[in-house]
N, C-alpha and C positions, 0 to 999 in steps of 0.2 A: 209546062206547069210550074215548074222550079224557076225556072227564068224569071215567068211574072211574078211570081210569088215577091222574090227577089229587088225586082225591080219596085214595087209600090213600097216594099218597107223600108228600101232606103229614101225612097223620098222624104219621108215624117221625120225621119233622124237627120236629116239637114236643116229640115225647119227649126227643130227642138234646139237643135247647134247654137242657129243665130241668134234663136229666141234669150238664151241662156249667157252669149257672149252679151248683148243689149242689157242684161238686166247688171250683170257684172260693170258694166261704164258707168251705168245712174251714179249716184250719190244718196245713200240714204241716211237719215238723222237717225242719233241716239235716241233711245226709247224713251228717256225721260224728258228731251226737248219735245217731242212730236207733240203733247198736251196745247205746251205754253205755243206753240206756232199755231198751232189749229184757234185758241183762241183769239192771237193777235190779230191774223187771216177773219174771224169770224168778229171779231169787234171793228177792223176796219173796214166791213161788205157792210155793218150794219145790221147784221142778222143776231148780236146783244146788244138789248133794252139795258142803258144805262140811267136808275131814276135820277128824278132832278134832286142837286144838293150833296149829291156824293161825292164831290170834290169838297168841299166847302166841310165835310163830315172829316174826310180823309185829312184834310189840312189843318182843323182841329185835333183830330185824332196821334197826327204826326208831333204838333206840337206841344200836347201834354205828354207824349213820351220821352222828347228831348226835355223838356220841364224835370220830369218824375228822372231823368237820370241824371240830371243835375243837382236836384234836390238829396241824392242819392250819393255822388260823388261829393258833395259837398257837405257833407251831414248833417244835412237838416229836414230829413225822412222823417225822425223821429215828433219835431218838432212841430212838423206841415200836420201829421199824424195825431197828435195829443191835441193842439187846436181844434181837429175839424170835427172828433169825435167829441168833444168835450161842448162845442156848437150846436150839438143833431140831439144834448141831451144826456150825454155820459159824463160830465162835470161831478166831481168828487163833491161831497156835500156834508155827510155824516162820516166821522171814523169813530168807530169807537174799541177802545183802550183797555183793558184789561191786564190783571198782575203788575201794575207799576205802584208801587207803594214809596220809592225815592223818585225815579223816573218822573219829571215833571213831560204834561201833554203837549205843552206849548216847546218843549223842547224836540219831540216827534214830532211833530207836524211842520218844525224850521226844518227839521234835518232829512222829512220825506220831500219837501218844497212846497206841501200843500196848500194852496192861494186862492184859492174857489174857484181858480179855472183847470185844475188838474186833471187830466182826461183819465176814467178808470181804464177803458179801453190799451190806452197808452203805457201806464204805469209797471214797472219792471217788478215784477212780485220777490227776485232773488237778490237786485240790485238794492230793492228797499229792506229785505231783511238780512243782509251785510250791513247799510250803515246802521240801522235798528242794534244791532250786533256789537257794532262798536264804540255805543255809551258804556260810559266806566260800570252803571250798576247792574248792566243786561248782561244776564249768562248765556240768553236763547232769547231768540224772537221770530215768531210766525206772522204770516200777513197774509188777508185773505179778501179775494174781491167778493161783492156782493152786488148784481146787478140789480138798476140799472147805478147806483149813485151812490154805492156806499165801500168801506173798507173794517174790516177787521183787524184787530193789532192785538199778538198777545205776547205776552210778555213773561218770562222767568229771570227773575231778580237774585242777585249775588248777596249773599247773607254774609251783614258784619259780626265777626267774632271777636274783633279786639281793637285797641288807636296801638300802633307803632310810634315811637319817637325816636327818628333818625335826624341826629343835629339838632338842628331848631324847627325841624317839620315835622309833622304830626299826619298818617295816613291812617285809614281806616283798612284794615286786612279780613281775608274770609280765615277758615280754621286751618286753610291748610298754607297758608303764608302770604298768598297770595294781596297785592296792595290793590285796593278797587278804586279809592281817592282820596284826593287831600279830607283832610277832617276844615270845615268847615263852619260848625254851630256846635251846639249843646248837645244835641240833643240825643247825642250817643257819651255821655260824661259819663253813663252809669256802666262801660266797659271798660272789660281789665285794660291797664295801662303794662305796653312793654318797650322796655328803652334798653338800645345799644346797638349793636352791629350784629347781625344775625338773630337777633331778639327773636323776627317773626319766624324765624322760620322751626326754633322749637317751642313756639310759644303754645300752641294746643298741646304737645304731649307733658309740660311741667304744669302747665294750669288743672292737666286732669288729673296730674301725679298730686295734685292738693288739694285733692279731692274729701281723700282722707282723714283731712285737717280742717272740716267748716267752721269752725270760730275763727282760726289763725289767717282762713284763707277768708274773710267778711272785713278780717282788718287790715289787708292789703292795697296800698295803696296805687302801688308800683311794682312790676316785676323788673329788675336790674340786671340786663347778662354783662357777667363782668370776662374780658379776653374770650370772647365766644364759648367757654368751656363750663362756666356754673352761673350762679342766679344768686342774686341779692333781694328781698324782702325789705320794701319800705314801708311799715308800718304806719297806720290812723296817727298815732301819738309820736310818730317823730323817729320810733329806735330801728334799724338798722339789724336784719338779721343774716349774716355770713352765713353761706351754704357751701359746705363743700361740693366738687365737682363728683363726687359716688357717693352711695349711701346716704341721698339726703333723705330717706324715709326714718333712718337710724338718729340721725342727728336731730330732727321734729320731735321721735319719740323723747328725746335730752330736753328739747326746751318745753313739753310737755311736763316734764316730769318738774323742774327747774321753778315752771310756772304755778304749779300746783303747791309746790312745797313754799316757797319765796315769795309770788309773785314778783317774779324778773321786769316781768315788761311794766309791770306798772310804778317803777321808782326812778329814782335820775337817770333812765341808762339812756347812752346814745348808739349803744352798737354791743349785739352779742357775736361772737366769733364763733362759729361750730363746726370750722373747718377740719379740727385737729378732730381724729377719733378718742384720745385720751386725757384730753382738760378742755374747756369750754372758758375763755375770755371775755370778759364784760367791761365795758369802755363805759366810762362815769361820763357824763355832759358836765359842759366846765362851772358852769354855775356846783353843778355837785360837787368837783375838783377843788373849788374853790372852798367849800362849804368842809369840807372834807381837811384841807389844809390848815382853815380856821379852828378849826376841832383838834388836832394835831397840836397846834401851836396854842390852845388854848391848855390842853394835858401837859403838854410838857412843860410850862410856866406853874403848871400847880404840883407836877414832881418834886421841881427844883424847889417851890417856893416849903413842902414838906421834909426835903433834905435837908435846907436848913434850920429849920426848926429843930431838927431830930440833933 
């Protein structure tokens, strides 16, 4: 009973042997080829319907992708891009402008490039308010689409505080020194004038410090920094008032008082000196000089002319 037992089950284990050495010789493909052969196999029995025109689709399709990466490479994406949406309907048409009170429109609209065919779709919203950014009189500028055909533009404008005269040029400054541009019209004449070499940069805190002083400070015609360290006063009427570099509140209160009692400013003078804390200097204009001299020379012809008498 052992025997046969013995006998049939090695038979199956010889079979399973060879079966097993057979499969080990095959050759079998990787998992991820077996897809792509079973189709190639199955496209060339016939057994995929390929519709008509799929080559002719494919061959188009292959060629605007070689297009589009050339277009791509060669940077003119953007360009193919701004045409085509600007074509279907997205063409810039209206912008409109806000807070430019110097800011002329025709000057944002050279410097956005806007030409009627500007694609809104296209359009760089950070790119344009950068250059918006970098006119002399814009401290801020926002830009805003509005579909399908329109742009927003707003604008925060730099306030003039004063004309600078550096040399023979003449800038227009905010308060805190800063130069926004050349002075070019009138139409800012009715701001304080400051001349010299660092002028602007303490010209808000001495314009406030004569604040004080609104009569003296209405008849200013010119603020003067003389050697960056103090300020000269050129007055409506011509006179010249020297400020020390400390204490010019003390020194105002002088011509204050000078003014009142005298009327200083209103006679020949061409310059009061109030640099020194303990005497104040008054420079005659030479016509007075001259007039003064005449007088002189007139007294002492009538001394001598009474000596002799006596």
């Amino acid at each position: 009973m052992f025997a046969m037992i013995g006998k049939k089950s090695g038979e199956p284990r010889g079979r399973s042997q060879a079966l097993y050495l057979g499969v080990e010789e095959r050759r079998v493909l990787p998992r991820p080829l077996r897809k792509a052969v079973r189709f190639c196999v199955s496209l060339a029995t016939g057994r995929i319907h390929i519709p008509a025109h799929t080559g002719t689709a494919a061959s188009f399709a292959f060629f605007a992708a070689v297009g589009l990466y050339g277009m791509a490479v060669g940077g003119h994406g953007h360009d193919v891009a701004q045409a085509t949406t600007a074509t279907i309907g997205f063409a810039i048409e209206d912008v409109r402008v806000s807070g430019n009170d110097q800011t002329s429109e025709i000057d944002i609209l050279q410097l956005l490039g806007l030409d009627g065919t500007t694609s809104l779709v296209a359009l760089d919203i950070d790119a344009a308010r950068r250059k918006l950014s970098s006119l002399p009189w814009v401290e801020y500028a926002e830009v805003r689409k509005i579909y399908p055909r329109t742009i927003e533009v707003m604008l925060k404008e730099r306030q003039a505080f004063g004309i600078w005269q550096h040399g023979s040029e003449l800038s227009l400054i905010e308060k805190n020194g800063a130069v926004i541009a050349p002075l070019r019209d009138n139409k800012f004449a009715s701001l304080p004038l400051f001349v010299g070499r660092n002028a602007e940069q303490g010209a808000s805190t001495f314009e406030h410090e004569m604040a004080g002083w609104p009569d003296l400070k209405n008849r200013v015609k010119a603020y003067v920094r003389v050697a960056g360290r103090r300020w000269d006063l050129h007055l409506d009427n011509g006179v010249v008032l020297k400020l020390p570099e400390d204490n010019v509140a003390k020194a105002l209160t002088v011509l204050a008082r000078l003014e009142k009692e005298q009327g200083v400013l209103e006679r020949d003078v061409a310059a009061v000196d109030l640099r020194l804390e303990d005497r104040t200097t008054i420079q005659l204009t030479p016509a007075a000089v001259d007039r003064r001299k005449d007088a002189l020379e007139v007294r002492a012809k009538a001394l001598k002319k009474l000596g002799e008498q006596s």
